[in-house]
C-alpha positions as CSV (number, residue, x, y, z in Angstrom):
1,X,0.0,0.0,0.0
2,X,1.2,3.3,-1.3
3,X,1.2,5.1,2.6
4,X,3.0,8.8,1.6
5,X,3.5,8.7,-2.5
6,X,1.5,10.4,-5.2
7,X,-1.7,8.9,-5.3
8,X,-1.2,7.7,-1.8
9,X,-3.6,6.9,1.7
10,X,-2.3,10.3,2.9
11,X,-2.9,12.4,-0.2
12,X,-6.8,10.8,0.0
13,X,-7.4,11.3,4.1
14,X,-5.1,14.4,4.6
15,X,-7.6,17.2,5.7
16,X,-5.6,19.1,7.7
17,X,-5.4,22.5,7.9
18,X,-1.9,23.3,9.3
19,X,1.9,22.2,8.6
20,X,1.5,20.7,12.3
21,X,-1.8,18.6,11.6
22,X,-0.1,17.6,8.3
23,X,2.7,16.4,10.2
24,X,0.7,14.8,13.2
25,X,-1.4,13.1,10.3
26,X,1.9,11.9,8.8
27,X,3.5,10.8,12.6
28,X,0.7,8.6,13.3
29,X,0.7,6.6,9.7
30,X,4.2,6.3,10.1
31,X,3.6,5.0,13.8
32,X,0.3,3.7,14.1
33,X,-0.8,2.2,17.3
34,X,-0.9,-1.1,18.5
35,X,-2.3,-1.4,21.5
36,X,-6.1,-1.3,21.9
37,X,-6.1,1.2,25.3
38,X,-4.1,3.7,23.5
39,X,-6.6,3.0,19.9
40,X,-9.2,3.6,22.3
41,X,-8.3,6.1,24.4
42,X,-7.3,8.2,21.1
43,X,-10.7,7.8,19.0
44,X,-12.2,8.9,22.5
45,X,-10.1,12.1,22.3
46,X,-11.4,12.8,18.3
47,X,-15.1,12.3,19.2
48,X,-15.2,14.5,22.1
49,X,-13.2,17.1,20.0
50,X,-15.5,16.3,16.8
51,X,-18.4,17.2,19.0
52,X,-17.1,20.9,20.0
53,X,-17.2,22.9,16.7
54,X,-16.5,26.5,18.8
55,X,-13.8,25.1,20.8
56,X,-12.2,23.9,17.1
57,X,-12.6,26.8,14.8
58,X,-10.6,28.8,18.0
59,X,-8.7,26.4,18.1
60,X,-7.7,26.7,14.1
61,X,-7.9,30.1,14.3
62,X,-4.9,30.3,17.0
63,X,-2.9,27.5,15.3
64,X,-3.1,29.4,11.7
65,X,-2.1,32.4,13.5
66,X,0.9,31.3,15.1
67,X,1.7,29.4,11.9
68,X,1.7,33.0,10.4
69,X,4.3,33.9,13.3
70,X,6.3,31.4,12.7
71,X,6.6,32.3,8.9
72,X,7.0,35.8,9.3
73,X,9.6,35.2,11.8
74,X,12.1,33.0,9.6
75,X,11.4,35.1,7.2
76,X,12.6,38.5,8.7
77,X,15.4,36.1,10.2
78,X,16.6,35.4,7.1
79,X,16.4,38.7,5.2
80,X,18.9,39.7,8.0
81,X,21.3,37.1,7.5
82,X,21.0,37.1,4.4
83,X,20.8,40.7,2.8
């Protein structure tokens, strides 16, 4: 099964809104559990979060932002080093 390649399962599934998600998404298809307490304590974790839109859209909203940060930051980091 083609996991991370062009027409890949990551490519079909990947939703994610941020270089973060992307690479949590990534992590745990690369590393997928085994054990079923940690399977289950994990898809416990998604439904509640599934089930508090508000709490997510903040949520996005703050993440995007300080992906924005981030950017801007190695950016004007590297307009300085390099002139």
């Amino acid at each position: 099964m083609d996991i991370f390649g062009e027409r890949s399962l990551f490519t079909k599934i990947d939703k994610t809104s941020t270089c973060l998600g992307a690479d949590t998404l990534r992590d745990y298809l690369s590393n997928p559990l085994t054990q079923c307490k940690e399977i289950e304590e994990r898809q416990k974790a998604i439904k509640e979060l599934s089930q508090k839109p508000e709490w997510n859209i903040r949520f996005l909203a703050n993440a995007k932002s300080l992906e924005l940060q981030d950017k801007s930051l190695l950016t004007n980091k590297l307009s300085v080093d390099f002139p």
